[in-house]
N, C-alpha and C positions, 0 to 999 in steps of 0.2 A: 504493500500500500504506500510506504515512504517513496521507494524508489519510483512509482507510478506517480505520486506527487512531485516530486523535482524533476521527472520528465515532461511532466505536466507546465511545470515553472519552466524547464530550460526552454523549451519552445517557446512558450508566451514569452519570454523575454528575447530571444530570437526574432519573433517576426515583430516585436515592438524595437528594437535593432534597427531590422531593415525598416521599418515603417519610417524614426527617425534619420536613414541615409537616405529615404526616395524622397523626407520630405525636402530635405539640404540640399539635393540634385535638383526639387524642384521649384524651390526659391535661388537657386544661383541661376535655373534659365530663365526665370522672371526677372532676377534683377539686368538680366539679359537682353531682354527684351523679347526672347523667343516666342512668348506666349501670351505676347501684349494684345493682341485681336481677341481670341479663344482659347482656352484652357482644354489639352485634347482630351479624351474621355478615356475610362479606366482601359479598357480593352486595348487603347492604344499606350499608354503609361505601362503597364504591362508586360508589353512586347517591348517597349525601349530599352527599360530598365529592367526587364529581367525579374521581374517581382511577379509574386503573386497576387491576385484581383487584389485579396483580402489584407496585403500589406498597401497596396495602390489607396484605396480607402481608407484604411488608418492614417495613410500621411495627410491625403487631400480634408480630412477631419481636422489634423494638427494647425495646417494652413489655413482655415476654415475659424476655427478659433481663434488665430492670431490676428484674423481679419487681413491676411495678404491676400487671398480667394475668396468669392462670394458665390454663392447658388442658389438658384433656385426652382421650385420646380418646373421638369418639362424643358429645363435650359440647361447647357453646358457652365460648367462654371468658370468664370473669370476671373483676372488680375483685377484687385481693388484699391483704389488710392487708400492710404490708414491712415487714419486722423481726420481730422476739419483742414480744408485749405485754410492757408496762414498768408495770405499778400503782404506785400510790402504796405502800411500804410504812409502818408507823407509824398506818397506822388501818385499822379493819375495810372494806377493799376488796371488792368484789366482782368476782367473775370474770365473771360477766353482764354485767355494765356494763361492763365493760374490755374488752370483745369488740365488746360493741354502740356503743361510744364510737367506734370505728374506722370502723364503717358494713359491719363485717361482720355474719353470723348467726350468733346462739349459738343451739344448740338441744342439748337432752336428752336423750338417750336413759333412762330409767328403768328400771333393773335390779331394784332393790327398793325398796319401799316400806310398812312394815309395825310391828305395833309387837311390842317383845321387852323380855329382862331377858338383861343384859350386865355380871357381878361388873368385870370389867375397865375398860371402857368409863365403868361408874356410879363406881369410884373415880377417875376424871379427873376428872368433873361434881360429885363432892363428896354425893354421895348412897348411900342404901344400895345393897348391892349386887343386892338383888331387886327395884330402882325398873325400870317398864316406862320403856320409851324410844321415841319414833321412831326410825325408823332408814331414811336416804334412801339409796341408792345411783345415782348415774348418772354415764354416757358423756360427757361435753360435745365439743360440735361446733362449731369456729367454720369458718362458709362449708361443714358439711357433711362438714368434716375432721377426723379426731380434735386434741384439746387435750388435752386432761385426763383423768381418771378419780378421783371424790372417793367418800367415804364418810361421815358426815356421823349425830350419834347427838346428841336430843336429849330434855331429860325428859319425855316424857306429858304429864304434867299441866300443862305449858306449853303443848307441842306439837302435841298429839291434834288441831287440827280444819285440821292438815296434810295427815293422810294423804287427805283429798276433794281436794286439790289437782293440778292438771297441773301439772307443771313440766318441759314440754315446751320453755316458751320464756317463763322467767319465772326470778327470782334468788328464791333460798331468804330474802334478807333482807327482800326486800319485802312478801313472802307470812307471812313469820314476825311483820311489824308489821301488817301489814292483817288478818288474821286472830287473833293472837295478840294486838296490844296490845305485842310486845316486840320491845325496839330492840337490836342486838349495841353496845355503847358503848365498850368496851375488849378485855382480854384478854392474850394470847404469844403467838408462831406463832415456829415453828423451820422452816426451809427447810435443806437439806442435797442434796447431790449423789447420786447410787444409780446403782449400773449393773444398768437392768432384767434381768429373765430371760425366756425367751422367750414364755410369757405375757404379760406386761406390752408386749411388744414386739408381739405381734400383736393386742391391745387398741387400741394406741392408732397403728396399722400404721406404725410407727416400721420406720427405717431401722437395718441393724443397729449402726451406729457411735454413734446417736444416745445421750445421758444421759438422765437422767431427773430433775428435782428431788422429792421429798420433804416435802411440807408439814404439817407437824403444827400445829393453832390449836385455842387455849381460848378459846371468846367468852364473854365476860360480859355483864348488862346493867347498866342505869345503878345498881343497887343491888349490884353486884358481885356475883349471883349468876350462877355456873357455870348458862350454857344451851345453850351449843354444843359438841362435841369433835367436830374433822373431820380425815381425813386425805385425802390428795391426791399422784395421782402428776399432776405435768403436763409436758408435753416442754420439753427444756431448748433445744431448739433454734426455742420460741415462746416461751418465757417469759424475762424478764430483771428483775433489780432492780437500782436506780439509785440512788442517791444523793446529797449535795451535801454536800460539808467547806471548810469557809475556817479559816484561823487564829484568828479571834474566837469563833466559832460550834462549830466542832472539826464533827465527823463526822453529821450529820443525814439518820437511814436515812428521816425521814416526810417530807425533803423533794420536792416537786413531778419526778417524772421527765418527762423529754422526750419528749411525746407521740407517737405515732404520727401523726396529724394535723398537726404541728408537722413531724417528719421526712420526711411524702411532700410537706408543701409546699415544705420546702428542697429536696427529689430534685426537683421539678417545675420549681422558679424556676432551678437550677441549667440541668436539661434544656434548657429554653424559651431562657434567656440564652446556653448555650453553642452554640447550632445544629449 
């Protein structure tokens, strides 16, 4: 009965073994980028690596946990950004590239896109109040999951040869200089806390405990004229702001935050050295 017992243990400790070397194989091809699209399915993990099904799923469970892979049902599972994006705050950031920096997908969903007159809106931009404006609304998706939801009002006569634009999978800054000639150069932006309402919460299919940040931003360009007023809810359980204070320097909100790429390679060197 003993000896049945520790062969019992030597195995389960074996293929928990191999389970943590498929999963270390298979976080160095993520940090890789091998499996930045789709994450391949057990039957193909299997035959690469020479594992069995039932070590292939122990690992993709270990990864799964740690939040490096997500699934769900009826889907392949994928490589997952970990943590909340961290942007730089203190300069005109873009949420596009803060999504696509990680090696995930940001994509758009477009609610509206048209142009209007907004007394409200036009006294933020510093204009009259019957100035036509763009006006963008859309979904943002990173990996396909709700992020954000922005709203976004800019002057015509800047902005008009926006509205021909997709901005399915494309940042409003890059399209507003390639087309426009104009660069967002400074500006404010207020971020604040809000607890959604249920609206907001199946927009952005938030969980119901979830927060919400609040983004209010005035972009200017390099001549300090009012070209952007956007507002933004995005979930507070992806988004975070960072900062850096020392004693000489005191509090610096535009300092460098700790990338995402920076933190799954700590989570990875961590994983791999601790076995």
């Amino acid at each position: 009965m003993v000896a049945a017992d520790e062969q019992a243990h030597d195995v389960g400790h074996h293929q928990s073994d191999e389970a943590d070397r498929s999963g270390r194989r298979d976080q160095h091809s993520l940090d890789g980028g091998e499996f930045r699209e789709t994450f391949p399915g057990e039957h193909d993990l299997a035959t690469e690596y020479e594992v069995s099904r039932h070590t292939v799923r122990e690992a993709l469970r270990q990864l799964r946990a740690q939040g490096i892979v997500t699934a769900h049902r009826g889907r392949l599972s994928r490589f997952a950004a970990d943590g909340p994006l961290e942007p730089r705050v203190g300069e005109a950031y873009s949420l596009f590239r803060a999504v696509e920096a990680v090696g995930a997908v940001q994509r758009s969903v477009v609610r509206v896109l048209d142009q209007r007159a907004d007394g409200v809106v036009a006294a933020r931009l510093e204009v009259e109040e019957s100035t036509l404006l763009v006006h963008l609304e859309r979904l943002r998706l990173a990996d396909e999951e709700p992020l954000a939801a922005d709203r976004v009002w800019l002057p015509a006569a800047v902005a008009r040869p926006l509205l021909g634009v997709d901005f399915t999978r494309t940042s409003l800054y890059d399209e507003l200089e390639r087309h426009c000639a104009v660069r967002i150069s400074g500006g404010w932006e207020r971020i604040r806390a809000v607890v959604p309402g249920r609206g907001e919460l199946a927009r952005l299919a938030c969980p119901g405990s979830t927060a919400l940040f609040a983004i209010d931003r005035l972009g200017r360009d390099a001549g300090e004229r009012a070209v952007e007023w956007r507002q933004t809810l995005v979930r507070a359980d992806r988004f975070a702001i960072a900062a850096e204070f020392s004693e000489g320097d005191g509090y610096r909100p535009g300092a460098p935050a700790r990338t995402f790429r920076q933190a799954r390679r700590t989570a990875l060197t961590w994983c791999t050295t601790d076995g």
